[in-house]
N, C-alpha and C positions, 0 to 999 in steps of 0.2 A: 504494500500500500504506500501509494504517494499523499503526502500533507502538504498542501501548500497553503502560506499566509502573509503576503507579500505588500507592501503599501511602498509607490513612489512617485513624488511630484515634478511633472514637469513643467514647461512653461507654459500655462495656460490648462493645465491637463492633470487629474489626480488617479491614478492609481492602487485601488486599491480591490485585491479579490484573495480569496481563500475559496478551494473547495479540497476534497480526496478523491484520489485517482487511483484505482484496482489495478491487479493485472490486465492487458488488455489494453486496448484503443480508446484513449480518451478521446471527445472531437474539442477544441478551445474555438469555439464558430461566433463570430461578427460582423459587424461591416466594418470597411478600411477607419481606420486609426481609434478603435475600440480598447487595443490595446493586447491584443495577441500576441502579436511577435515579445513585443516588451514581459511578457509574461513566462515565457520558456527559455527569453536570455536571465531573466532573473532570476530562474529555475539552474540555469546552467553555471548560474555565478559570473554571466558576464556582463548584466547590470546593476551598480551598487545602489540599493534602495534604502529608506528610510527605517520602514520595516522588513526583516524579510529569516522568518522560520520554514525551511525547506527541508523535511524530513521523508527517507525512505527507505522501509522496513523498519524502522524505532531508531533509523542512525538518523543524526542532525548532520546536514550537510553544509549548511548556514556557515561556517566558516573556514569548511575547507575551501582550497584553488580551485578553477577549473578543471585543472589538469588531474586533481585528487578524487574527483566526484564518481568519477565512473559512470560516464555519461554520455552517450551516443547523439551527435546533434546531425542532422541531413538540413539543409538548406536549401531556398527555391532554384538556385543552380546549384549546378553538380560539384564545381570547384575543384574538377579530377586534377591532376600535375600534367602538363600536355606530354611532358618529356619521358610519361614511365608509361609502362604496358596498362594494360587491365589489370594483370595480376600484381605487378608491380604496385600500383594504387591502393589493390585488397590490401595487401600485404603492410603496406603505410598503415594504416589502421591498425595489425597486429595480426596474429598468426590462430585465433580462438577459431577454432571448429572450422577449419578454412572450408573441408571437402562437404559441411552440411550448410553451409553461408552458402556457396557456390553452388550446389544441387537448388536449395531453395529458392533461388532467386533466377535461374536459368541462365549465368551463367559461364558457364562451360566454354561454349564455343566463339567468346570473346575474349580472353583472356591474352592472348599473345597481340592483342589489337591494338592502336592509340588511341586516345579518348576522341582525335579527332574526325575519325573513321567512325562513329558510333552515331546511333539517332539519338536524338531528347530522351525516348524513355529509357533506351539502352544505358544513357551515361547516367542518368538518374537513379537505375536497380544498382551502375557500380559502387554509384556515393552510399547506398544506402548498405549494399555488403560490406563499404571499407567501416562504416560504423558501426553494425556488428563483427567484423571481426577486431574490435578493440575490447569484446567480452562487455559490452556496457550492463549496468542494472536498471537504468533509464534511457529511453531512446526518445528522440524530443526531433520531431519534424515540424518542417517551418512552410507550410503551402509546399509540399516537395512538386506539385502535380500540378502547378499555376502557370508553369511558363508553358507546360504542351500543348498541340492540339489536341482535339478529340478522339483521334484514332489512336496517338500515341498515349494518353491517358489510359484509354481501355485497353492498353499493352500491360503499361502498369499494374492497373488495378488487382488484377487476381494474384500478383504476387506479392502485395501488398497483404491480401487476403491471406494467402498462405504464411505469410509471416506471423500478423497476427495470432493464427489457428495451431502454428507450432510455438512459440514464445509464452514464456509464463514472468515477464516483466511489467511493467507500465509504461506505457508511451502515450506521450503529447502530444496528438496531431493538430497543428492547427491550418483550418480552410475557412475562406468565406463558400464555398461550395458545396450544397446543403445534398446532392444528390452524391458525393463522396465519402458526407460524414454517413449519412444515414445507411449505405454499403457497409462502411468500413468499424463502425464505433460502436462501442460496446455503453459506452454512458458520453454527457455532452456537459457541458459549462459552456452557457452563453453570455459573451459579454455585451454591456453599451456603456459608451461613455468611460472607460477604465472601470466598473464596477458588474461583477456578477447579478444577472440578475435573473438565472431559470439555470438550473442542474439538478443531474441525478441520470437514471437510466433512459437510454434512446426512447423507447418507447414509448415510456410514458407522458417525456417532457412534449415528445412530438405530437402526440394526441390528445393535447393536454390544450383547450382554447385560449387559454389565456395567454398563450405564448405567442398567438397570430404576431403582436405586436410588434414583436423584437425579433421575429423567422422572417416577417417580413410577406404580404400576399403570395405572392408565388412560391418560396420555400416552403410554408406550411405545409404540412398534411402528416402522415402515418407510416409506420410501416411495419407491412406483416412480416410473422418469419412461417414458412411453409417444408411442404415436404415434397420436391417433384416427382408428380404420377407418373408422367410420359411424356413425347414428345409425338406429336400429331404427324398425321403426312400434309395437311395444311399450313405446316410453319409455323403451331401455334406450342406453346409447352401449359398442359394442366399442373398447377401446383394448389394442392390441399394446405388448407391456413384454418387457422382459431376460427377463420368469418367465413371459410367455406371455401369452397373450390375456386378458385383465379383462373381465369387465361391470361398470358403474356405472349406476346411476340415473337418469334427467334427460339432455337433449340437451347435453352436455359439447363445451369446443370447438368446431372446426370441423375437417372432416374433412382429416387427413393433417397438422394441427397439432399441439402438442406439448404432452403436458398431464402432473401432478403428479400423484399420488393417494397419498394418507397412507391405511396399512393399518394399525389397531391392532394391536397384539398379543391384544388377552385379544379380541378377534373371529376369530382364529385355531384351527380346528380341525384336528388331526391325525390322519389315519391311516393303518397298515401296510398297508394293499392298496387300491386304486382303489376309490372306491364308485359303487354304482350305485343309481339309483331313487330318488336327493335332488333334493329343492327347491332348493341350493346352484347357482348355477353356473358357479363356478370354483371347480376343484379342476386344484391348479397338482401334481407334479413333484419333489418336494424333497429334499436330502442335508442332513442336520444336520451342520452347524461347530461348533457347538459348544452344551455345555449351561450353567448357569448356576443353583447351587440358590441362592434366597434365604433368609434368615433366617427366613422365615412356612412358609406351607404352598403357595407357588409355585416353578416355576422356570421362567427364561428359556430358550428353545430359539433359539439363532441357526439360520437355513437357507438356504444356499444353494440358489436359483431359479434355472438356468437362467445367465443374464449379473447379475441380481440378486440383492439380500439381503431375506427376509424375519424377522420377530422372531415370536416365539411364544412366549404364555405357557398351561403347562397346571399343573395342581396335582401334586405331590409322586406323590401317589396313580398318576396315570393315566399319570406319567415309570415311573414303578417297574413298574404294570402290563402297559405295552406293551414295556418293557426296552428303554429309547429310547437309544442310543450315538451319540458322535460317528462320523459316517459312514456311518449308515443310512440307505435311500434310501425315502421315504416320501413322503405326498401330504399337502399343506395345504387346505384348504377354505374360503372365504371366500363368504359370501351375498352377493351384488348390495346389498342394502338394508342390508347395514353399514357400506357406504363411506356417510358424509354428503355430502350436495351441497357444503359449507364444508372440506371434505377433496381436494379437485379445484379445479385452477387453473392 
């Protein structure tokens, strides 16, 4: 377990947040100058704050060096040496479990390469092997996935994921990119303005309406975890969830493996009776927990699915029209082709 309790002022800007961070993926998620980055340099000891108790496993790290911490940092560029191999690079790092870094991470067949022969995500998996092989007990990423495009991110990701699913450390990921955290994190600490103001487990915070706010309209919404059925001859992959059966897009997983899938909220349709004769198809079951008016012209609909939570946003207008309460039992609507492929993992 990570402790952190950190307070530091800068010009114009206060900093101040504490949460705990388990084994596993933390996500540190906000909009630009919230105060992220500032948060896992002061984690690593590279900026001196006013307050700051940083404990991991029962040891106080608060005044050792950087160098002392045992602390894996990856950064939004690679920052490889242009001048050493691949393995050369790994090996800067240190020599910890070289042949399980290098199987994990795939790879193998770059190793005798320059960094400058490699693609974005390519030089990115090396930075991220040369900081496990330095044996860290904290791994602290910084947006590692903000400079790629989109193809080269979804290179990433899954071995991101495999990290993750073999590692029994705590790591700091911080993104503003809400469909990465909700892949990849196992709990979230949201900042605004240098101060925490929503943590605890993905799940919940994400399904949780009060948090519209600070996710911001489009971030918001849920995510189930499932178990995939099968993969259709139509393209489509069935996965079993707490809210029922999903279709998603694309041959997802492998069958009777375990997969993620972030459901926005404003791709959320509701309605009072079952429908028939849609192109949608899943339409899940649902009891509203609770509503949520915002200050605009929307409001959050929390809904209980079944074992799951999903989030729903509809406008002011069509809450009023359908005479929507907590505790009504109604059906949600989600199109196959609104889950993204980058929303499943």
């Amino acid at each position: 377990m990570l402790s952190v309790d950190i307070a530091k002022t800068f010009d114009g800007f206060t900093l101040d947040v504490a949460f705990d961070a388990p084994a596993g993926i933390t996500a540190i998620f906000g909009p630009s100058g919230s105060g992220k980055t500032s948060v896992i340099r002061a984690v690593a000891g590279l900026l001196p704050c006013e307050r700051a108790q940083v404990t991991l496993s029962g040891v106080e790290l608060t005044h050792l060096r950087p160098c002392m911490r045992k602390v894996g940092y990856v950064f939004q560029d690679a920052r490889l040496f242009p001048h050493m191999t691949v393995q050369k690079n790994l090996r800067y790092g240190g020599s910890h479990d070289e042949e399980a870094v290098i199987a994990v991470l795939g790879l193998s067949a770059l190793l005798d390469r320059s960094p400058a022969t490699l693609s974005g995500g390519e030089r990115q998996r090396v930075a991220l092997g040369r900081a496990l092989m330095s044996a860290p007990e904290l791994l602290l990423m910084d947006e590692p996935l903000s400079a790629l495009d989109a193809p080269r991110k979804a290179e990433v990701l899954p071995y991101i994921e495999a990290l993750r699913d073999q590692t029994s450390i705590p790591i700091l990921y911080v993104s503003h990119d809400m469909g990465e955290v909700a892949r990849l994190a196992r709990n979230i600490v949201v900042l605004n303005k240098g101060q925490v103001v929503l943590s605890g487990d993905m799940e919940d915070v994400l399904s949780d309406p009060a948090a519209v706010p600070f996710l911001g309209v489009r971030d918001a919404g849920a995510v189930l975890t499932g178990r995939v059925v099968g993969h259709a001859d139509d393209g489509l992959t069935k996965i079993e969830t707490g809210a029922g059966a999903v279709w998603v897009p694309g041959a997802v997983g492998r069958a009777g493996g375990t997969v993620r899938v972030r459901v926005p909220a404003q791709d959320i349709i509701l309605s009072r009776t079952q429908p028939e004769g849609l192109s949608a198809l899943n339409v899940l079951p649902v009891t509203i927990a609770a509503l949520e008016r915002g200050g605009g012209p929307g409001v959050a609909v929390a809904l209980q699915a079944g074992d799951s939570r999903l989030l729903a946003r509809v406008t002011k207008r069509s809450c009023d029209g359908m005479a929507l309460q907590k505790g009504d039992r109604i059906f949600a609507i989600l199109k196959a082709t609104a889950i993204a492929s980058t929303d499943v993992g």
